[in-house]
Backbone bond lengths (Angstrom), bond angles and torsions (degrees), N, CA, C in turn:
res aa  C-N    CA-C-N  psi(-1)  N-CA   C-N-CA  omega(-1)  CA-C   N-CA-C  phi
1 X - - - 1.445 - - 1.523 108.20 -
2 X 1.419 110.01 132.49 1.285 94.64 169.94 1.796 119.14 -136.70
3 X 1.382 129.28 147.98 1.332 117.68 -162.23 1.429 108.87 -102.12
4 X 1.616 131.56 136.17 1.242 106.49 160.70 1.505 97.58 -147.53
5 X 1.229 99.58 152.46 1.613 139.21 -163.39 1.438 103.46 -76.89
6 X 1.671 113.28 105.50 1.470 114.24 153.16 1.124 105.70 -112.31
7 X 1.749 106.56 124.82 1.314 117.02 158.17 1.919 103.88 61.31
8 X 1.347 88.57 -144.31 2.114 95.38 177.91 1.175 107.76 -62.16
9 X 1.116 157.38 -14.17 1.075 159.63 -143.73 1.524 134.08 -139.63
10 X 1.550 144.17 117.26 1.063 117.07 176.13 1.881 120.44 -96.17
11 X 1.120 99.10 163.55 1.685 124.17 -173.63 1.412 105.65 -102.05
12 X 1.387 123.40 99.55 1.672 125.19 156.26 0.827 104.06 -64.15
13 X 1.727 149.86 124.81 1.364 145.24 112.83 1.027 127.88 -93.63
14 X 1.879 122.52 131.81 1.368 143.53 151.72 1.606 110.04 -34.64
15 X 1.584 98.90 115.74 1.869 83.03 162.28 1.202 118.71 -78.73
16 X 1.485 139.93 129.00 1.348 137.62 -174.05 1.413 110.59 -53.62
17 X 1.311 119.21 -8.64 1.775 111.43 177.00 1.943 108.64 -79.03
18 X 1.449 94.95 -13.45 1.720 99.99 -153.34 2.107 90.09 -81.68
19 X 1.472 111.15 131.56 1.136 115.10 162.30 1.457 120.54 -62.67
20 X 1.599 134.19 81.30 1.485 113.49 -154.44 1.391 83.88 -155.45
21 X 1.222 136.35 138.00 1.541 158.02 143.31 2.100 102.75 -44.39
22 X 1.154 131.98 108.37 1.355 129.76 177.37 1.488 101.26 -86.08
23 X 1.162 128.43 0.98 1.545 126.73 -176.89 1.649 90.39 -114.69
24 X 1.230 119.95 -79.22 1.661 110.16 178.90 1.415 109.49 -24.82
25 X 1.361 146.39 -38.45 1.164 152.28 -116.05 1.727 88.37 -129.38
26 X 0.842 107.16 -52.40 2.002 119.78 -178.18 1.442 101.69 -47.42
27 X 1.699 105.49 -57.61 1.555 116.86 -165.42 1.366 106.60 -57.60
28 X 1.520 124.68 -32.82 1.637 104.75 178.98 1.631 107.42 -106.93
29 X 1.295 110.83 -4.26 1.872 103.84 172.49 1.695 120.97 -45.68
30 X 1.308 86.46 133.05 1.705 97.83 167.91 0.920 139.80 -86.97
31 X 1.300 141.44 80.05 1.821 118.36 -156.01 1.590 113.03 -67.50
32 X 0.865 108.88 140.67 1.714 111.78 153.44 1.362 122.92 -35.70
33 X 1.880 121.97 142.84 1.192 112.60 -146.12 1.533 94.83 -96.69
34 X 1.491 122.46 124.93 1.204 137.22 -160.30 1.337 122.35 124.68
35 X 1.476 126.92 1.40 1.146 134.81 -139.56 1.541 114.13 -158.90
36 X 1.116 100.87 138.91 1.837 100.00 171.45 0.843 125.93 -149.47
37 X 2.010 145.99 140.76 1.069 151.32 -90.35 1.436 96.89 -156.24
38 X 1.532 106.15 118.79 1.685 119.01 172.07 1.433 104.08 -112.10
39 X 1.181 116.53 164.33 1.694 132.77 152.56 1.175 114.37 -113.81
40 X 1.433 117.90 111.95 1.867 113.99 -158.22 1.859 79.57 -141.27
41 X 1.314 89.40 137.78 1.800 96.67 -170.04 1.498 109.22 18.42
42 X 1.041 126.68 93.39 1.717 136.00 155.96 1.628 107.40 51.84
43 X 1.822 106.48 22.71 1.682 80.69 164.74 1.589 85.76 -164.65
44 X 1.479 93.13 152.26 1.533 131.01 -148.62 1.729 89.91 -80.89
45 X 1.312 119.95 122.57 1.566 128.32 -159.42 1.654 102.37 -129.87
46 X 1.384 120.59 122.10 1.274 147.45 -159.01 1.840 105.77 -119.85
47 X 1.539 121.11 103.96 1.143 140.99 170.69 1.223 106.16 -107.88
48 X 0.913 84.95 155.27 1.902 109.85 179.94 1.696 114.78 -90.30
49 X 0.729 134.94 128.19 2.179 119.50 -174.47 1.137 115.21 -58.67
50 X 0.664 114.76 168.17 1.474 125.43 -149.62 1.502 106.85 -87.85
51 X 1.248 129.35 136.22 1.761 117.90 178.25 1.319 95.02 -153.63
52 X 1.652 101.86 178.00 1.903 119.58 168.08 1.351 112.09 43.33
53 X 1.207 147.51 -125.36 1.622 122.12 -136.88 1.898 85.49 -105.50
54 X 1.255 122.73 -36.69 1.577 99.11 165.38 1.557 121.18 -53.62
55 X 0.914 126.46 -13.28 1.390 124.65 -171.98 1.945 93.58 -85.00
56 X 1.918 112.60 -51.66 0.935 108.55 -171.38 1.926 120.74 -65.04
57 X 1.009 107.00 -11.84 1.178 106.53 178.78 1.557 101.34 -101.83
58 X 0.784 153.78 0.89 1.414 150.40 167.41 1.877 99.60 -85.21
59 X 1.085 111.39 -43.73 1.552 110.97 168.88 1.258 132.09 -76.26
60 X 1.700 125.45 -13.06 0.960 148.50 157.36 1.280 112.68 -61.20
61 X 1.478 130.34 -57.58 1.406 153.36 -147.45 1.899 80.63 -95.27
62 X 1.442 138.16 -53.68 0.984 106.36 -161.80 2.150 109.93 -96.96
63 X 1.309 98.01 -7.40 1.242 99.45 178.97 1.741 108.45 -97.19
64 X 0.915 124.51 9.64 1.517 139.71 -166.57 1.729 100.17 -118.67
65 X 1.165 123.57 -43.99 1.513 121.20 -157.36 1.756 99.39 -131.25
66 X 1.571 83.93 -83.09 2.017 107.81 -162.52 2.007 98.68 -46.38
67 X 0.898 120.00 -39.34 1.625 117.69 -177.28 1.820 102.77 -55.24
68 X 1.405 125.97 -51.49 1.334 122.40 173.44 1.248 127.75 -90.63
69 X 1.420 115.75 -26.35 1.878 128.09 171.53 1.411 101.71 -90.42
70 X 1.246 142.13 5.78 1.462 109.73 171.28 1.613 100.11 -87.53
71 X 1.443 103.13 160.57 1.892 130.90 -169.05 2.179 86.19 -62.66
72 X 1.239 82.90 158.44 1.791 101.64 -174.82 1.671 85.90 -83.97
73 X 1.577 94.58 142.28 1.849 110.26 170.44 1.459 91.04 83.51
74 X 1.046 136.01 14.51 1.511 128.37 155.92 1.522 128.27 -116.16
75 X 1.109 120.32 166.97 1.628 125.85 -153.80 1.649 103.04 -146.20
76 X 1.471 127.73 150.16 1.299 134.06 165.05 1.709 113.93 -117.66
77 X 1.176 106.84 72.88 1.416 117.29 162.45 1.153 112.01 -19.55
78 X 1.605 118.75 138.12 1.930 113.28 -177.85 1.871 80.89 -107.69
79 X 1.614 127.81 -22.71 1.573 103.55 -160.17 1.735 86.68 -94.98
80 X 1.679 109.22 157.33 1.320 112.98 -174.53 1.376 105.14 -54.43
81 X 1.463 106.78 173.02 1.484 116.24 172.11 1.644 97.46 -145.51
82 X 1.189 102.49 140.57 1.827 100.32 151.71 1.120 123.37 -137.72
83 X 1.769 87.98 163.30 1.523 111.77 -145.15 1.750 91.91 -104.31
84 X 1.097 113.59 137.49 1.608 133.12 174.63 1.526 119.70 -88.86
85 X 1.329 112.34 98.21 1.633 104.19 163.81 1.523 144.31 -150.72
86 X 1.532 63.35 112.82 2.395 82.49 -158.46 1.540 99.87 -71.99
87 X 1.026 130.29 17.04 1.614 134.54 161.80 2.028 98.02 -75.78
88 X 1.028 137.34 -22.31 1.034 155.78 167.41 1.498 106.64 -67.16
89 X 1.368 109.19 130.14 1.421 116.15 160.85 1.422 145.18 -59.23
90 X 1.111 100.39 -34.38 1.797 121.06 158.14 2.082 115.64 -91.55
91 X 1.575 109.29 2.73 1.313 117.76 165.10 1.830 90.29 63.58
92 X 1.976 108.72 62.73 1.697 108.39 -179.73 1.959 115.65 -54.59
93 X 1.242 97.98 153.39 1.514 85.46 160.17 1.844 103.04 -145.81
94 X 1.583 102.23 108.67 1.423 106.92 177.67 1.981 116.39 -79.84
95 X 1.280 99.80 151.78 1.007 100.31 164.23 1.872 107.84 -116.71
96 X 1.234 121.75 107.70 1.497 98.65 -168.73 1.593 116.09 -99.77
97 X 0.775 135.11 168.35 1.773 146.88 -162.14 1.379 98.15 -59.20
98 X 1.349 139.39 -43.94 1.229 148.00 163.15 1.411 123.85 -148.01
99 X 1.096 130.66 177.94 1.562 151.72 -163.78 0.981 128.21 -167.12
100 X 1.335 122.42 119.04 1.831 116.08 133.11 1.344 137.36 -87.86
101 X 0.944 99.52 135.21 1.569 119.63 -169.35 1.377 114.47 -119.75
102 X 1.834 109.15 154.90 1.389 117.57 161.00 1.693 106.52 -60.54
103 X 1.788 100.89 125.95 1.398 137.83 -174.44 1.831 105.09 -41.97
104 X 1.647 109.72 -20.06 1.223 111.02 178.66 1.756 130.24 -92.39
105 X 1.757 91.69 -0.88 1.076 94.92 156.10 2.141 134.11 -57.10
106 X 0.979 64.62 -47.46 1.543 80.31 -169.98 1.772 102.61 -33.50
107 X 1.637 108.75 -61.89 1.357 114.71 160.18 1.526 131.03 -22.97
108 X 1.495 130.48 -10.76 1.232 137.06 -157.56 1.502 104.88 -104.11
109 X 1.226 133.61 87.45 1.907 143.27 -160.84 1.689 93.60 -77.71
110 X 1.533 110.51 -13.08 1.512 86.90 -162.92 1.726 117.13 -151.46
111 X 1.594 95.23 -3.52 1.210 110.81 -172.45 2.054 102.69 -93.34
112 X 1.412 129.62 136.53 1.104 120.66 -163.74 2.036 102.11 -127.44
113 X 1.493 105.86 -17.31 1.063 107.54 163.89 1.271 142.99 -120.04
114 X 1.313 131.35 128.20 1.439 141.98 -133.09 1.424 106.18 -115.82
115 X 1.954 116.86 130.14 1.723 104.30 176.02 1.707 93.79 -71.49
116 X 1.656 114.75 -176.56 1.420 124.71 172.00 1.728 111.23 -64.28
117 X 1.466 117.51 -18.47 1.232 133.57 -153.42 1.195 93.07 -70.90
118 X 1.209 131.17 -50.31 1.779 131.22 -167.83 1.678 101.04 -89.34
119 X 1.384 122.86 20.23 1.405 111.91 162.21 1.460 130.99 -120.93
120 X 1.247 112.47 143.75 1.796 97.93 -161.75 1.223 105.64 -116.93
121 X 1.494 135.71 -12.99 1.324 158.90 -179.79 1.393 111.08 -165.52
122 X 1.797 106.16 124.04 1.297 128.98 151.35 1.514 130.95 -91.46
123 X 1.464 110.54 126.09 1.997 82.09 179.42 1.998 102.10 -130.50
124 X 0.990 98.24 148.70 1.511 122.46 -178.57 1.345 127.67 -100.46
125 X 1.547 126.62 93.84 1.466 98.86 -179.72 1.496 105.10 -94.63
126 X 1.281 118.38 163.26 1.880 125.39 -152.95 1.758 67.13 -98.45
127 X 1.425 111.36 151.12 1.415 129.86 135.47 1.246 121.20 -141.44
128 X 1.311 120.18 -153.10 1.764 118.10 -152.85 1.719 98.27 -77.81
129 X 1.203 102.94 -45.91 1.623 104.54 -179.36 1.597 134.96 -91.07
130 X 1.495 83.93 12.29 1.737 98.76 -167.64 2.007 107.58 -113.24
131 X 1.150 96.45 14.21 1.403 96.23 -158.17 1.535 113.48 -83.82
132 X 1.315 139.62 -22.59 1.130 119.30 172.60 1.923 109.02 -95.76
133 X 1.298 126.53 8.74 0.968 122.14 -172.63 1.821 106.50 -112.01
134 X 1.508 107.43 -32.09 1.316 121.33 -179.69 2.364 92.45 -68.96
135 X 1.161 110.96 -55.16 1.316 106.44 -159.68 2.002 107.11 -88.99
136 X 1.359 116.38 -7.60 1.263 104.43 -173.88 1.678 100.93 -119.40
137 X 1.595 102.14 -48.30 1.230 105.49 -161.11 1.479 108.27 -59.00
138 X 1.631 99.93 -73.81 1.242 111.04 -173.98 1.372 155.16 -61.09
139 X 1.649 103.71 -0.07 0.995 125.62 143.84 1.639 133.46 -59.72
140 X 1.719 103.48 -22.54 1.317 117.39 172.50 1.425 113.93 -65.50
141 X 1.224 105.20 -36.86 1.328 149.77 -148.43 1.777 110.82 -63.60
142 X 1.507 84.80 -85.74 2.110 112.09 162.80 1.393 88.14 -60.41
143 X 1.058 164.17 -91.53 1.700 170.06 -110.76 1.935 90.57 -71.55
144 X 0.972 126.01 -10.08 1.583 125.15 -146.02 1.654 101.43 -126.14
145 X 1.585 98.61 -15.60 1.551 110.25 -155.03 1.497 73.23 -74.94
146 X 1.365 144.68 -120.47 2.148 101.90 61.68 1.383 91.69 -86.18
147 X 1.589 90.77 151.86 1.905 102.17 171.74 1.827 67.04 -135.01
148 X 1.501 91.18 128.60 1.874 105.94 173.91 1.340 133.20 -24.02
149 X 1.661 94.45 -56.60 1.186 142.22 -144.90 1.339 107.87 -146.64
150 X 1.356 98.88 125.19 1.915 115.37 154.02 1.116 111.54 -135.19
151 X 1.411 114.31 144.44 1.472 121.31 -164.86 1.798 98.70 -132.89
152 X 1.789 120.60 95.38 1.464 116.97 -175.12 1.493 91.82 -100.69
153 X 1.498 95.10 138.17 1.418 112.89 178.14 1.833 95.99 -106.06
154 X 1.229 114.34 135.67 1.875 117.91 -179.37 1.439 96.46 -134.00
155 X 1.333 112.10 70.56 1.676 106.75 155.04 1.296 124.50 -38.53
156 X 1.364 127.96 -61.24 1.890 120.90 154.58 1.339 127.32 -2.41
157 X 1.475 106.86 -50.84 1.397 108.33 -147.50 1.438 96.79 -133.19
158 X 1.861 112.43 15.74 1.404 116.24 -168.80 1.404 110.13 22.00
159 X 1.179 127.92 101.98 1.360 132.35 167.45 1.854 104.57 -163.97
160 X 1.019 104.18 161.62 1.522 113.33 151.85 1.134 139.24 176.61
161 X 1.616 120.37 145.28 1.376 123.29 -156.46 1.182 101.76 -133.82
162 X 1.571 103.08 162.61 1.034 171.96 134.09 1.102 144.78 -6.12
163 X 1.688 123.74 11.62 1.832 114.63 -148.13 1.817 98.81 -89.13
164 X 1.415 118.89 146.28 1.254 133.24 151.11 1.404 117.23 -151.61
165 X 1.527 107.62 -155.22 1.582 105.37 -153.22 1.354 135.85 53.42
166 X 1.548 121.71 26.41 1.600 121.29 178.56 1.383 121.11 -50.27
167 X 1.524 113.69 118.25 1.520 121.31 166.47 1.305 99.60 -150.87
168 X 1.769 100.43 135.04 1.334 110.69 173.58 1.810 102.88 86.17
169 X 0.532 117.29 -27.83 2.145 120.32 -178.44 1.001 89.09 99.46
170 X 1.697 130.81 63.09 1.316 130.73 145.22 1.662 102.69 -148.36
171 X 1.605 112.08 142.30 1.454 97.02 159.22 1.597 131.16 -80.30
172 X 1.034 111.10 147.31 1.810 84.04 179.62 1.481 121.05 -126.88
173 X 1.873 95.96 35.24 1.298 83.25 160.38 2.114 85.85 -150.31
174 X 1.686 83.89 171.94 2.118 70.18 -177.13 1.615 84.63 -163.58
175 X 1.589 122.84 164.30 1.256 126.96 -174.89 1.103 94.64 -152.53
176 X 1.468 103.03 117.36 1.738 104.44 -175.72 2.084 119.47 -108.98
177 X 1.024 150.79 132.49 1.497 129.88 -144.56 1.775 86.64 -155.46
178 X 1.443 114.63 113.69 1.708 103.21 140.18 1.139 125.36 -6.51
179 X 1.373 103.06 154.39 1.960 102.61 173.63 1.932 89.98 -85.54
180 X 1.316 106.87 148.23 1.084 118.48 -174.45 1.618 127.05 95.80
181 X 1.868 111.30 -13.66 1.257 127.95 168.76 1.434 105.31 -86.19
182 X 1.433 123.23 157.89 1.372 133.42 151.13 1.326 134.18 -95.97
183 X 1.328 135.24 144.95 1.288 170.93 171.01 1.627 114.71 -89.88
184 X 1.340 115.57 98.88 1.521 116.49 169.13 2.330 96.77 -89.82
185 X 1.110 64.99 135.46 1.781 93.49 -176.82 1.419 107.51 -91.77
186 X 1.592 117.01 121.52 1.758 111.59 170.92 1.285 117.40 -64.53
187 X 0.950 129.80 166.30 1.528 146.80 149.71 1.093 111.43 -30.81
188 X 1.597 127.08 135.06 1.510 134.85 -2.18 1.110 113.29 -63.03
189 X 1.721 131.41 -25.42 1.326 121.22 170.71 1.183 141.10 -94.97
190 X 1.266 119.31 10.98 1.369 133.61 179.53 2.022 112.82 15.53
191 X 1.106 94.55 -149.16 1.581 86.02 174.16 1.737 90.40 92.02
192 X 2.125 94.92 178.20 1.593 95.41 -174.93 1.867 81.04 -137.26
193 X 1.029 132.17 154.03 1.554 130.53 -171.42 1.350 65.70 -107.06
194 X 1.574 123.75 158.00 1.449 159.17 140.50 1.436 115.01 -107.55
195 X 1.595 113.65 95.42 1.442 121.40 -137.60 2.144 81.12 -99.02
196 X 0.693 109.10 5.76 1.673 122.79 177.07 1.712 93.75 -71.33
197 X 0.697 126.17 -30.01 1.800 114.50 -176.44 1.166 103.93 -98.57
198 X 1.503 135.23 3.46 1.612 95.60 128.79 1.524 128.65 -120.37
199 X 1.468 100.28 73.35 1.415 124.08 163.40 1.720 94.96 -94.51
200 X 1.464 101.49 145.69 1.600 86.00 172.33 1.506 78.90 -170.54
């Protein structure tokens, strides 16, 4: 096994010579304490937690909107969750910045990984080290679950979208708006995001 360091973040990779399962191997990994552990195309992905203006826009977005527009019988978990999806070729497992979920999650003392089925919205905020996997990959990604809804937040590039309608491991429809534009949301959550609160 060998580790190497992009940027904020470290990269587990399997050497392809090593006889080793990268999914068997995921399910009992430990991350380091500060840190939490994806499988994003066939290698085991190490973030740092989340802080400072990603943190503030994740609290914005859920104390601003998701607290009154999410669908009834659902919940927004603050501790991570991940999402399982062997529709994926490397069998991904995201952990995304936030979620809604079926309300019966919460009930789960011991279980830490989730099919796409119990998710109704994923959201992503882009940062410095997350950027080709937050805007290309993982949209492939949720689209495959189906997870309904993905909601990428790109402070960088102030923007944010929108993807739904997943069929086939693609979305096929997406609405993309400046920070400061709005977003009307389909059903079950209807509502309009006012993407202006996270200007700050």
């Amino acid at each position: 096994m060998t580790l190497i360091a992009e940027e904020a973040r470290t990269v587990v990779r399997i050497d392809t010579d090593e006889d080793l399962d990268v999914q068997a191997f995921f399910e009992t990994f430990e991350p380091p304490a500060g840190f939490r552990a994806e499988l994003i195309e066939g290698a085991i992905v190490l973030s740092p937690t989340l802080v400072g203006r990603h943190g503030f826009i994740l609290d914005q977005l859920y104390d601003c909107f998701l607290d009154t527009n999410r669908p009834e019988g659902t919940a927004v978990p603050r501790s991570p969750l991940t999402i399982s999806l062997p529709e994926m070729p490397e069998g991904n497992m995201y952990i995304p910045d936030l979620a809604v979920v079926d309300e019966a999650v919460r009930d789960e003392d011991h279980q830490w990984k989730f099919p796409a089925s119990v998710f109704h919205l994923v959201v992503e905020v882009v940062s410095r080290s997350s950027k080709r996997d937050d805007r290309f990959v993982k949209p492939m990604g949720y689209a495959s679950g189906p997870v309904p809804l993905f909601l990428l937040i790109d402070p960088e590039n102030s923007h944010v979208t929108l993807y739904c309608h997943p069929e086939d491991g693609k979305y096929r429809a997406m609405t993309r708006v400046a920070f400061g534009g709005k977003i009307p949301f389909p059903e079950p959550f209807g509502g309009v995001l006012d993407t202006s609160i996270f200007i700050r």
